[in-house]
N, C-alpha and C positions, 0 to 999 in steps of 0.2 A: 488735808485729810478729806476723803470721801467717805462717806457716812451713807449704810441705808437701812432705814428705820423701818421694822416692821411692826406695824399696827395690829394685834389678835383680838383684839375686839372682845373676848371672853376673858375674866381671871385665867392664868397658868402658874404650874409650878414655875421656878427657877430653874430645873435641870431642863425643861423646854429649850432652852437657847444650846442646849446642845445638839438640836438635828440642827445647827448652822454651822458647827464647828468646819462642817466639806468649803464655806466659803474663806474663813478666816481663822486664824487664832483668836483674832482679837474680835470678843464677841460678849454682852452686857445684856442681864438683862435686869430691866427695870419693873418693878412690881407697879400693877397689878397684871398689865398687859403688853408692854413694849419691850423689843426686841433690837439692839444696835450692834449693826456688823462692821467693822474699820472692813473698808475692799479698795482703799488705796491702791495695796500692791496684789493684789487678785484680781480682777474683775474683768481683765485679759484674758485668763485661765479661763473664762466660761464664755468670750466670744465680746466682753464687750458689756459694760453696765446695764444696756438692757435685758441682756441675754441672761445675765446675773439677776437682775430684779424676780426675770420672770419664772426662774429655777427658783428663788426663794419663797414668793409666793403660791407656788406649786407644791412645796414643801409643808408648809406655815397650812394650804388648805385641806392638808389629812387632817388635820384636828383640829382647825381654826378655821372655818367652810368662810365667813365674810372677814378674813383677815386679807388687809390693803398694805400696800408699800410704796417707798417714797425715795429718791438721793438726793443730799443736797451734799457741800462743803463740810457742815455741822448737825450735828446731833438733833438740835434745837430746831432748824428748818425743817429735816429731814423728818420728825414728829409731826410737824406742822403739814408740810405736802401730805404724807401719808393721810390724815385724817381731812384735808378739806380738798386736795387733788390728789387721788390716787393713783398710783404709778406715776406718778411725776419725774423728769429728772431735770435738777435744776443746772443750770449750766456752769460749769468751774473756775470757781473765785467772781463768779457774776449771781448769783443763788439770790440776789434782791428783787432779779430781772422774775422770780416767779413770783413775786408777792401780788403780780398786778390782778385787779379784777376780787383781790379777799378783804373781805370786811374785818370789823376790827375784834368781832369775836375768835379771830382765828388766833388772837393774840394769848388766850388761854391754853392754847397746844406747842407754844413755843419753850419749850422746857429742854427735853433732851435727858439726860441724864441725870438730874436734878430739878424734879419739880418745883414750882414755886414755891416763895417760903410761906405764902401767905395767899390765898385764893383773892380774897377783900381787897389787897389793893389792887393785883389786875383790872378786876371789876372795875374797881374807883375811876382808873384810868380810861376805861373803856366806856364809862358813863359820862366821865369829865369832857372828853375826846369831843362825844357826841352832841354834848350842851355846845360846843364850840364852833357844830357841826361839822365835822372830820369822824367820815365812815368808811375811809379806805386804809388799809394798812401801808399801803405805800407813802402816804400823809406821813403818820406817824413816824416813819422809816425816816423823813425828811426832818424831822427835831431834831436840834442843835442838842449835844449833847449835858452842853451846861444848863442847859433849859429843863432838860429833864431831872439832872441833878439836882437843880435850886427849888424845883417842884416837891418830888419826892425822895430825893436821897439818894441811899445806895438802893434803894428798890429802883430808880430812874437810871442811876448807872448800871442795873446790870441789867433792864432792858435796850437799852442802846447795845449794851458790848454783844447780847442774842441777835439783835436788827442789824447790827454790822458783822458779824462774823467774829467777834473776838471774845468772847467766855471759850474761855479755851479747856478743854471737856474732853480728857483723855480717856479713846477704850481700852480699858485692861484684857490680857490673855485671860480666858479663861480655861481654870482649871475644872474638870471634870470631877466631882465627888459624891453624888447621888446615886441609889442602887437602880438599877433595871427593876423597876415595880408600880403597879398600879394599885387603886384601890378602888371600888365604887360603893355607893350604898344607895338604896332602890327606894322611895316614898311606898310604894306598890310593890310589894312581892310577887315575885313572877316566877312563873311555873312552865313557862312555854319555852322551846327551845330556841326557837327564833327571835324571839323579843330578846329573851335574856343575850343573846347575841349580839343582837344589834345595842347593847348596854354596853357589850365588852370591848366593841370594833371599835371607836375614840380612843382607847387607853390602847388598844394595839398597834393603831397608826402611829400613835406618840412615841410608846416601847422603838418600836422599827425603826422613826424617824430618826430618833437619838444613836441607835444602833449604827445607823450608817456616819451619822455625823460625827460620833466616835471612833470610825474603821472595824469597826468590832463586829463579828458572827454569833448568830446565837447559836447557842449548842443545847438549849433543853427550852421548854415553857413551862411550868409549874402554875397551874390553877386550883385554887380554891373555893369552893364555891359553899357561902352561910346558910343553913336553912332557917325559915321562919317561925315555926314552932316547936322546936326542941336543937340539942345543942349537933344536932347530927352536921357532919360536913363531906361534900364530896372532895375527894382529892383527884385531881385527873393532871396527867402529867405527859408531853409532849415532845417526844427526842426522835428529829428524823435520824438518819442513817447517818450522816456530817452535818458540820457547822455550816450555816447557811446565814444570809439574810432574806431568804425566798419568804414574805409576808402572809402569799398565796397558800404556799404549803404549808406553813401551821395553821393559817385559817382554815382549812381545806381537812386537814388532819384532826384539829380542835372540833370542831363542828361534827365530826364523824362521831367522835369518841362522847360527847355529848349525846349526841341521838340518842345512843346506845344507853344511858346513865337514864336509871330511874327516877323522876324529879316528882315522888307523891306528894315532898313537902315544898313548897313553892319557897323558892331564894329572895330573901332578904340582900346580900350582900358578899361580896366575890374581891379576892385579889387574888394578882397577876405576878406572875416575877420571871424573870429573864437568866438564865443561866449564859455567860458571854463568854467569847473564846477570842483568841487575837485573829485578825484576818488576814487569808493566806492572799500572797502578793505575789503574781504569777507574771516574767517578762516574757513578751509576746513580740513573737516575728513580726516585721512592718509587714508581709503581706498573707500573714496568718488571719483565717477568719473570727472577729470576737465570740462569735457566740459559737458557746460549748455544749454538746447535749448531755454531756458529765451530770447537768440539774435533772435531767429527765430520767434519767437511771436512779439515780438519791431519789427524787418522787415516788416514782416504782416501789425503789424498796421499801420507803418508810412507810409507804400506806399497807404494802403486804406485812411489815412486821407489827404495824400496831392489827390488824387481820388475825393475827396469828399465825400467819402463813410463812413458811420458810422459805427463803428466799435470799440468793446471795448470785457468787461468783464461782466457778470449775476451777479450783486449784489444781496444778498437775502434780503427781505422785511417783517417785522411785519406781515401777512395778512395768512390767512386760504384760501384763493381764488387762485386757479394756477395761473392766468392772471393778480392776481396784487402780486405776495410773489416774485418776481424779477423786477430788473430795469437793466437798462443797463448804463455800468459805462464807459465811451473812456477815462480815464485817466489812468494808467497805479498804479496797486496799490500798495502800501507800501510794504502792508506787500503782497504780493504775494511771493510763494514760490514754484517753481515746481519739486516735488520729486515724484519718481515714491514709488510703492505700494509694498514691498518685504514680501513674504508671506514664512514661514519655517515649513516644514511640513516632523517631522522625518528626514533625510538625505537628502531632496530633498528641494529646494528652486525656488520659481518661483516670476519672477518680471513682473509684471501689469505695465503699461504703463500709467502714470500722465494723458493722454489724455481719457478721456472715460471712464475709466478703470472700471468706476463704475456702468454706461449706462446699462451694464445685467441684474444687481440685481434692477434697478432702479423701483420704482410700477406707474412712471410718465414718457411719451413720452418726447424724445430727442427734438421731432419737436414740439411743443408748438402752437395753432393759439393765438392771442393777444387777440380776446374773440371768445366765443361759435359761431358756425356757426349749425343754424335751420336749421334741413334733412326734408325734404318733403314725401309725402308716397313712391313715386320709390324709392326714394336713402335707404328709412328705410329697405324696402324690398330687394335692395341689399346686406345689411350685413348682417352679419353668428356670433353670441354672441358664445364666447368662454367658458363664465360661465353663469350661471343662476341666481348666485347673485355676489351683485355688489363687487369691489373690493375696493371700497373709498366710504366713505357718509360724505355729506356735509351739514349741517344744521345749522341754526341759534334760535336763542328764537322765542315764537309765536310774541313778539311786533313787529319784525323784518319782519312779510310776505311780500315779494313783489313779485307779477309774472314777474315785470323786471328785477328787480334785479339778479335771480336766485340762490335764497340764499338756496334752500332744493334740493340736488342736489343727485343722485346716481351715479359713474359712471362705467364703464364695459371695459372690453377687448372685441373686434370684428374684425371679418374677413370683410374687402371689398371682391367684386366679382372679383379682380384681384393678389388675397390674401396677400394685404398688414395689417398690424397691425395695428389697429385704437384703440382709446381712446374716447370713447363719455359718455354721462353720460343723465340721466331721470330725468325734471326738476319733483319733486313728487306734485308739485302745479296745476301743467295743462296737466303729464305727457308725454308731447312733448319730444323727444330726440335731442341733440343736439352734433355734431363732435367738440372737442375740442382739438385734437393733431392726430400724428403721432410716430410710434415707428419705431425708425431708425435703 
């Protein structure tokens, strides 16, 4: 078994060892601060033990900033590297070849999944060791096993079976059962937006961690925030536009909505909680490009809707009439798909851009008014008709005439006098012309 221990250096909860679950199933954690991953049959998957280390450690430093790690064979070494060689990786089924060069206090980090039973006698040993002069761990490592037994017992045998590799120290799968929640509470109540912030950023890096190491998207954040001198509390609550693990964007969105919140009475004490969704598992052409700008649209929107701003997608609608064959849709749509437009043409290949892309060829203005706006005779006089005949006609049956309605419609390309692209059309009922768009 390959074992790698990660060192947090700070107390944690026990759902911490859930942003590890991306390396393994089998994953332990030990109270107060250590963290053991089985990456046996994993550690391929990310390029290779080191490559694995340095992904976990990168992980482990959103909320554990001097958390160190280590691999060895066992649990029990793999504690030990972490805390006296960090990043170490011991070499496999040879993990005695790193003891060289550590003294013998390093013998109190040899534990593993089972601390010792008893701190006093390591000492004893470590003190005995010394009277005898023997300060290297690899000395030690050199005791006869019955030696240590006749000495101290089963406390000598089962340091022998940690120095040889054989306490055998299985990591269990772990099951996932802790909610998405934080909790803080402040010596100093604070009243600043910024501070209280950077209070919150620790317990959001965690929230996130576990998020991804469980597969899971978040679908809302939920804060609470205690005040100091009376029972008043903010509630601020955070739902982009989809499930995301985008860390940025809630931060980015949390922080806005904060500003905004009046804090006269300075916070005491704030929890967090996590609204979680399953995450969507998308297969992807081999020479499809990964990155999607699907996140960059959800940003958009989520900042205009917590704004208050309306803001969505052009559904198309049943209707011959420009002003009513679209609606506007602020939900985020199923089946949206944003793929750009790749055209092959003989040996040359040219990619159009999902955004617009079509706007050129389009025989309808980008800028739309929501209905017809009546020109007067200056403004009519103002524009310059590009064609003589129309370039859309709009009609209905004769039961159908209305002069309000504007159901017999012609309409035209025209220059304004500051040569912008107009769209207007000739109601042929009362022959009035009317501005109905813009070409962007």
């Amino acid at each position: 078994m390959r074992t790698l221990c990660l060192n947090l250096k700070t107390p944690q909860e026990n759902c911490s060892a859930e942003a590890f679950l991306i390396f393994s199933p089998r994953v332990q954690f030990r109270f107060p601060n250590f963290v053991f991953i089985d990456i046996e049959s994993t550690s391929h998957l990310f390029g290779g033990e080191l490559l694995c280390l340095e992904k976990a450690l990168s992980i482990a430093r959103k909320f554990s900033p001097l958390a160190t790690a280590a691999i060895a064979d066992t649990p029990p070494v793999a504690q030990l590297l972490a805390q006296w060689r960090p990043s170490a990786i011991a070499p496999e089924k040879q993990e005695s070849k790193a003891f060289a060069g550590l003294g013998l206090d390093s013998l109190k980090e040899l534990e593993g999944l089972h601390p010792w039973p008893q701190k006093r006698n390591i000492e004893h040993i470590i003190s005995f060791a010394h009277s005898l002069g023997i300060h290297s761990l690899e000395e030690i490592h050199n005791f006869r096993l019955a030696s240590l037994r006749e000495r101290w017992g089963e406390f000598g045998v089962l340091l022998w079976n940690r120095l040889h590799g054989k306490d055998l120290q299985v990591i269990s799968p772990l099951v996932p059962r802790d909610p998405l929640v934080g909790y803080g509470y402040m010596d100093d109540p604070l009243g600043n937006v910024d501070l209280i912030f950077q209070k919150l950023k620790p317990h959001l890096d965690m929230l996130f961690a576990r998020l991804e190491g469980l597969s899971r998207y978040a679908q809302s954040l939920d804060l609470v925030l205690h005040c100091e001198y009376s029972d008043k509390k903010h509630y601020l609550k955070i739902e982009p536009v989809s499930p995301t693990r985008d860390q940025n964007l809630f931060e980015d969105l949390l922080y806005k909505k904060m500003e905004r919140t009046e804090l006269e009475n300075p916070i005491r004490e704030f929890e967090i909680s996590l609204v979680d969704a399953p995450e969507k598992v998308q297969q992807l052409d081999f020479f499809e490009p990964r990155d999607n700008s699907d996140d960059r649209w959800r940003r958009l929107i989520s900042f205009a809707r917590q704004a208050d701003c309306e803001m969505g997608f052009l559904q198309l609608e049943a209707s011959h009439f420009p002003e009513k064959s679209f609606r506007l849709v602020t939900e985020w749509p199923e089946d949206f798909k944003a793929e750009d437009l790749v055209e092959h043409a003989e040996e040359a290949v040219q990619v159009k851009s999902v955004y617009a892309k079509s706007l050129a060829e389009s025989p309808r203005p980008s800028l739309l008014l929501p209905q017809p706006l009546a020109m007067n005779e200056y403004e009519f006089s103002q524009i310059r008709f590009v064609s003589r005949l129309p370039s859309e006609r709009i009609e209905s049956s004769w039961w159908q005439v209305s002069e309000k309605e504007l159901k017999h419609r012609d309409y035209y390309f025209a220059l304004s006098s500051q040569g912008q692209l107009l769209w207007v059309f000739q109601d042929r009922m009362t022959s009035k012309y009317y501005l109905h768009g813009y070409f962007d």
